[in-house]
C-alpha positions as CSV (number, residue, x, y, z in Angstrom):
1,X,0.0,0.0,0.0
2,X,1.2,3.6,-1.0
3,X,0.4,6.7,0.7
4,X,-0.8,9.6,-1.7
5,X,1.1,12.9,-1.6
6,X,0.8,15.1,1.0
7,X,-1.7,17.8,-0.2
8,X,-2.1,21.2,1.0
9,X,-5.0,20.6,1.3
10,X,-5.2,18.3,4.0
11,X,-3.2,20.6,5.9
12,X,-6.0,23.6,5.6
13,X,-8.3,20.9,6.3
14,X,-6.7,20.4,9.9
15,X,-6.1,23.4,10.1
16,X,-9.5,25.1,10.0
17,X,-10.8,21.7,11.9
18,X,-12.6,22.8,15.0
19,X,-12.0,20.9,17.8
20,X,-15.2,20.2,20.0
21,X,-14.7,20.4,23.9
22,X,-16.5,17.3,25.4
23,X,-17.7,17.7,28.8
24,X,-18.5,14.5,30.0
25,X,-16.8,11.1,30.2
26,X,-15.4,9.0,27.3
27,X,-17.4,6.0,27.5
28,X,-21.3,8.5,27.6
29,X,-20.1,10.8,24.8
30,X,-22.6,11.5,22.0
31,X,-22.9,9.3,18.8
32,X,-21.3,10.7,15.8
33,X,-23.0,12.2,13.2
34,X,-22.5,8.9,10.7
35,X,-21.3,5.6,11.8
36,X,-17.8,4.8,10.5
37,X,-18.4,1.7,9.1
38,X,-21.2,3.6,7.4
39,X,-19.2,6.0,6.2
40,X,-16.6,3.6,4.7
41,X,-19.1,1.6,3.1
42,X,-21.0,4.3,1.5
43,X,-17.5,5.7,-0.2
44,X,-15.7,2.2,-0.5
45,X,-12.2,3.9,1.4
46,X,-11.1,3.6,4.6
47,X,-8.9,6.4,6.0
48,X,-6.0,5.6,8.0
49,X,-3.7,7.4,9.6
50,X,0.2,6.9,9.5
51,X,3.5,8.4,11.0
52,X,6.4,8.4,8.6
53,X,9.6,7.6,10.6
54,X,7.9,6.2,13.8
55,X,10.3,2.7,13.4
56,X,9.5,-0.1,13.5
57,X,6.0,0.6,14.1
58,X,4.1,3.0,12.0
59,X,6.8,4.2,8.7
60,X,7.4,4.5,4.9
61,X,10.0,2.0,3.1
62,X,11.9,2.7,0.2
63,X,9.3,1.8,-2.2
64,X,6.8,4.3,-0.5
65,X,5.0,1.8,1.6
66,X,3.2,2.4,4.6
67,X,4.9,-0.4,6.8
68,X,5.0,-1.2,10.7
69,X,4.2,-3.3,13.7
70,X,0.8,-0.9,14.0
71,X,0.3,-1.1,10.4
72,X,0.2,-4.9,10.8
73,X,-2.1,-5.2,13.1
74,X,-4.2,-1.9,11.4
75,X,-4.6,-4.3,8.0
76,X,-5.8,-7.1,9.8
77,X,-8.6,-4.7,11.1
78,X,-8.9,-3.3,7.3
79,X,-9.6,-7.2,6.5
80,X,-12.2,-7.5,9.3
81,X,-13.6,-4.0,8.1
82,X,-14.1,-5.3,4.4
83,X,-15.7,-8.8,5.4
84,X,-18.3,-6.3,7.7
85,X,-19.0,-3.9,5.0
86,X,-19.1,-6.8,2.4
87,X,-16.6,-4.3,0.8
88,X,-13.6,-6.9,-0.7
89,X,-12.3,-4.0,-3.1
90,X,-12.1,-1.5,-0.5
91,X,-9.7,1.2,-0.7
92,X,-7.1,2.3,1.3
93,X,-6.7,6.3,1.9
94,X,-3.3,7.1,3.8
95,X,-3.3,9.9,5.5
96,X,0.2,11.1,7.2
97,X,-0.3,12.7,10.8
98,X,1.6,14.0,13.5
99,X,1.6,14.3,17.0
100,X,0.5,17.9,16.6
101,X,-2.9,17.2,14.3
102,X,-3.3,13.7,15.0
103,X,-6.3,14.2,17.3
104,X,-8.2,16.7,15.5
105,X,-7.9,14.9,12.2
106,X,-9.3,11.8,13.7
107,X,-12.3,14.3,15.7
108,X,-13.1,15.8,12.6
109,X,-13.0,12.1,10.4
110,X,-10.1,12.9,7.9
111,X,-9.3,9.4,9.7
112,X,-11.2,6.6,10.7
113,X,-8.5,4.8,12.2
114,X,-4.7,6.1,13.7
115,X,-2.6,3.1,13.3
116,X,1.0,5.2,14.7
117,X,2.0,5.2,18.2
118,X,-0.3,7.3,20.2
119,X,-0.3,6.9,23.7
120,X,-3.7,6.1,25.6
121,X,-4.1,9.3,28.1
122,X,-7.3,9.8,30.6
123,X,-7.2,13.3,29.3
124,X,-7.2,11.9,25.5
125,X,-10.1,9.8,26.5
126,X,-12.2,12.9,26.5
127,X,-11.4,13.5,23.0
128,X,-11.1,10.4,20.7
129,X,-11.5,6.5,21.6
130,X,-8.8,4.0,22.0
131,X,-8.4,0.2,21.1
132,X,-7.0,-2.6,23.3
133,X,-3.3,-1.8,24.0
134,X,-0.9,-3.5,21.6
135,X,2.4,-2.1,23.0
136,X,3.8,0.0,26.5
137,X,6.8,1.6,25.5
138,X,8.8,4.0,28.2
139,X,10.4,7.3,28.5
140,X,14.0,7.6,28.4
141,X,17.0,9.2,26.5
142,X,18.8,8.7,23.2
143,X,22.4,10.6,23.4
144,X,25.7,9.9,22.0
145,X,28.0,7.4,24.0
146,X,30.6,9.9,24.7
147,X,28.3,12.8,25.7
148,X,28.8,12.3,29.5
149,X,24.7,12.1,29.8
150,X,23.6,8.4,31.9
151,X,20.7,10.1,33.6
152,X,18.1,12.8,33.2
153,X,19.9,14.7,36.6
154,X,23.1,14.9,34.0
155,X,20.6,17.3,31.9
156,X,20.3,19.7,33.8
157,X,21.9,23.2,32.5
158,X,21.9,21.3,28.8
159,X,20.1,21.2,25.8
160,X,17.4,18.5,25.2
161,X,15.1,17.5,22.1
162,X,11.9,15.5,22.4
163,X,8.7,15.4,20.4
164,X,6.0,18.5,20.0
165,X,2.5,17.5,21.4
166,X,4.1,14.2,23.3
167,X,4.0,12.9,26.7
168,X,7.8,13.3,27.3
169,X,7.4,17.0,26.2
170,X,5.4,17.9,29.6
171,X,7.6,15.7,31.6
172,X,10.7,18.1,30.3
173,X,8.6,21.2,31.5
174,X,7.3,19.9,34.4
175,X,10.8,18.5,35.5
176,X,12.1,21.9,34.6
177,X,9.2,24.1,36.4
178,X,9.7,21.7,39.7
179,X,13.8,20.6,40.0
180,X,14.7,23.6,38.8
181,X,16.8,22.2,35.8
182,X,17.4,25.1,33.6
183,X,16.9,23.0,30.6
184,X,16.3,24.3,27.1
185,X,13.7,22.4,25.2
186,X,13.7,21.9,21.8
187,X,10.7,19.9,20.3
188,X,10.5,18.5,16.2
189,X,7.7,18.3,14.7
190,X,8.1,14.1,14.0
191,X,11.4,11.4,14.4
192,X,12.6,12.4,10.9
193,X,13.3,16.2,12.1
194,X,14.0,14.9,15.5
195,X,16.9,12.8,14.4
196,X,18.3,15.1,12.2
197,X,18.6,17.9,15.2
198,X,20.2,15.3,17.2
199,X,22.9,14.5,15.0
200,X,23.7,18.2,14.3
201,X,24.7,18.6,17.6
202,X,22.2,21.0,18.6
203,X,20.7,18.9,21.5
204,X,22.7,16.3,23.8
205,X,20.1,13.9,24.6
206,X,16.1,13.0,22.6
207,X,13.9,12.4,25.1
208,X,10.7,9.9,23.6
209,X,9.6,6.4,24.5
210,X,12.6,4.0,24.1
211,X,11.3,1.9,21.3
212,X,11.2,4.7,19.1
213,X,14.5,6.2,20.0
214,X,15.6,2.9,19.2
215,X,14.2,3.1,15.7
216,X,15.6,6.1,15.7
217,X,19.0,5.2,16.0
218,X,18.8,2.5,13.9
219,X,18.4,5.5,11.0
220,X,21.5,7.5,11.8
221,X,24.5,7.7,10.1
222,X,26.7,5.4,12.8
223,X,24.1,4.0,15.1
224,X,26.6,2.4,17.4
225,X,27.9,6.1,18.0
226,X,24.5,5.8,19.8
227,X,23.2,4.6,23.1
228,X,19.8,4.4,25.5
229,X,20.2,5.3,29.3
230,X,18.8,7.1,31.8
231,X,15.8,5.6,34.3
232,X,11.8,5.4,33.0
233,X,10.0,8.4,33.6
234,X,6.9,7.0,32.1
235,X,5.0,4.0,31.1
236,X,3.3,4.2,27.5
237,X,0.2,2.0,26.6
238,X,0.2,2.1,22.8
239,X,-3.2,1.7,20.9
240,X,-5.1,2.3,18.0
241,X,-7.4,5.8,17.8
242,X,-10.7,6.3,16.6
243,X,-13.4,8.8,16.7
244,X,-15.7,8.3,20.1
245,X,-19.0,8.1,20.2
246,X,-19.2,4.9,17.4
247,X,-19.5,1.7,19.9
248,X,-20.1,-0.2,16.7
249,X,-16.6,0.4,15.0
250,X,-14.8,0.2,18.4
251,X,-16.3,-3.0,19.2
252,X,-14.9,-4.4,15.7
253,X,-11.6,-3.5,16.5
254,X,-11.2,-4.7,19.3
255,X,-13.0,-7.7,18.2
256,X,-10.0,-8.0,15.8
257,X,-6.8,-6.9,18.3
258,X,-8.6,-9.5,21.1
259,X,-8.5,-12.8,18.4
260,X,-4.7,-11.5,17.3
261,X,-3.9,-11.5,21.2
262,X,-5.7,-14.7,22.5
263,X,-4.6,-16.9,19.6
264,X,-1.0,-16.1,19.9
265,X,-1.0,-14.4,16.3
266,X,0.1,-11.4,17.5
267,X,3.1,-13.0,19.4
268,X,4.3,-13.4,15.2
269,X,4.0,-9.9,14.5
270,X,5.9,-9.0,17.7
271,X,8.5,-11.2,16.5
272,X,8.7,-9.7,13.1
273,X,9.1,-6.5,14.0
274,X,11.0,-6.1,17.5
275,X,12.7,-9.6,16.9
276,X,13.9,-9.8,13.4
277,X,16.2,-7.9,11.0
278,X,13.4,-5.3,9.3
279,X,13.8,-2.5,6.7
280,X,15.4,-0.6,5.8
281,X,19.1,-1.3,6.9
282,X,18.2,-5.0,8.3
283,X,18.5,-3.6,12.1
284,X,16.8,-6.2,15.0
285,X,16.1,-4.2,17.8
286,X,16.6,-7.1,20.2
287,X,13.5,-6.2,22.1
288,X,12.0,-8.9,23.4
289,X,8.7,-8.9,25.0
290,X,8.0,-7.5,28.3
291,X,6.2,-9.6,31.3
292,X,3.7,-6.9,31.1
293,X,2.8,-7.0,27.6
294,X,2.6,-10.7,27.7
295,X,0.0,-10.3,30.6
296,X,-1.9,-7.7,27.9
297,X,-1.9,-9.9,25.9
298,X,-3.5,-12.8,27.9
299,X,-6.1,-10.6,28.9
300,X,-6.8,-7.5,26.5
301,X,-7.9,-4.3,28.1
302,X,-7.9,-0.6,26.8
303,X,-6.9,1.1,30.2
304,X,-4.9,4.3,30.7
305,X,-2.3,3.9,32.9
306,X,-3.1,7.9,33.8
């Protein structure tokens, strides 16, 4: 599957999106306007959203394929979506988003379904629906081997990157409102910009959930230049989003993530993915599977951790 070109117009679109305040909790929010598997069947195209250097979970390959752990398990729900809509020929619309517009874009139904690696928040809760969590990453550092950083105390005075609209962004500013740490905060707009400001030199440590930086290092010039350190700040339940307020769609979702998780499948995909050299320079990430995640697994839930 190819994504299209990113249009300008999609990017008025979110940007002119209104976002709607709901007041009350996720679970008693109103219905939206048109069923989503309503919506997909009456235009034969399902809309999902991507991230485009999120390795290995959400990210394009050399041949301009949307390609991932989360995109895995986001065409397995596309299957279950056209067997449901009685749809075999339906089409794929990919839709790039960011950690910025992400929300809004899935509030205002540019996408039906997020497949990146968006945290499930209490606060988020309020404003979009989550699937069962496939992944818990957590929050730690990415900084060069010989930059005297081990810990997030050794930040203190320093520069330090992490990701606009993320979780480890507020940790940063609360860490720095609180210690005092006299940080300054950089944030990129996505891993792709991220990286690059990292290797310039113009930050000494990316702060973003370990996985990622991972993937991340995996993409630069001399990853073994490269190392992971400092102690969790957070925990990270990763899951699919959709718009609230459509039990229906939610239901098949998690009707799909529940028979990947109970039937072992998933445990495959894991493998591929975390376990196995992937694209594109053959990198395993040697990340095996967490006690946790196994217990997930055994028995699927969508809970925030906070």
């Amino acid at each position: 599957m190819r994504p299209p070109r990113r249009l300008a117009a999609v990017a008025a679109l979110c940007a002119s999106c209104v976002v709607l305040s709901v007041a009350v909790a996720p679970r008693a929010s109103a219905q939206v306007a048109q069923p989503t598997l309503d919506k997909i069947a009456s235009t034969n195209t399902i809309a999902i959203g991507y991230r485009e250097a999120s390795v290995p979970f959400s990210y394009v390959d050399a041949d301009g394929r949307v390609i991932g752990f989360s995109q895995d398990l986001c065409n397995k729900v596309i299957d279950a979506v056209k067997a449901r809509t009685n749809r075999p020929q339906l089409q794929v619309r990919f839709v790039a988003v960011t950690a910025q517009n992400r929300i809004p874009l899935v509030q205002n139904g540019t996408v039906d379904l997020e497949c990146g690696v968006t945290t499930n928040l209490k606060a988020r809760e309020k404003q979009v629906a989550f699937s069962y969590t496939f992944f818990v990453a957590t929050t730690r550092l990415l900084t060069r081997r010989d930059s005297g950083i081990r810990d997030f105390p050794d930040l203190a005075g320093k520069t330090v990157l992490t990701n606009r609209g993320a979780t480890s962004e507020r940790i940063l500013r609360t860490m720095n409102e609180q210690k005092p740490m006299h940080m300054e905060i950089l944030s990129a707009k996505d891993y792709a910009q991220g990286r690059a400001i990292l290797e310039s030199g113009r930050a000494v440590a990316y702060m973003m959930d370990d996985v990622l930086l991972a993937g991340t290092r995996t993409l630069t010039q001399h990853p073994d230049e490269w190392m992971l350190t400092g102690t969790p700040q957070s925990s990270e339940p990763y899951a699919l989003m959709m718009r609230n307020g459509d039990p229906a769609f939610r239901q098949l979702v998690n009707d799909t993530l529940g028979g990947l998780m109970k039937s072992g499948e998933i445990g495959a995909l894991y493998t591929k993915w975390l376990e196995r050299p992937i694209p594109p320079k053959g990198v395993n990430f040697r990340f095996p599977m967490t006690p946790q995640l196994r217990a997930l697994y055994a028995a699927p839930n969508d809970h925030a951790f906070y």
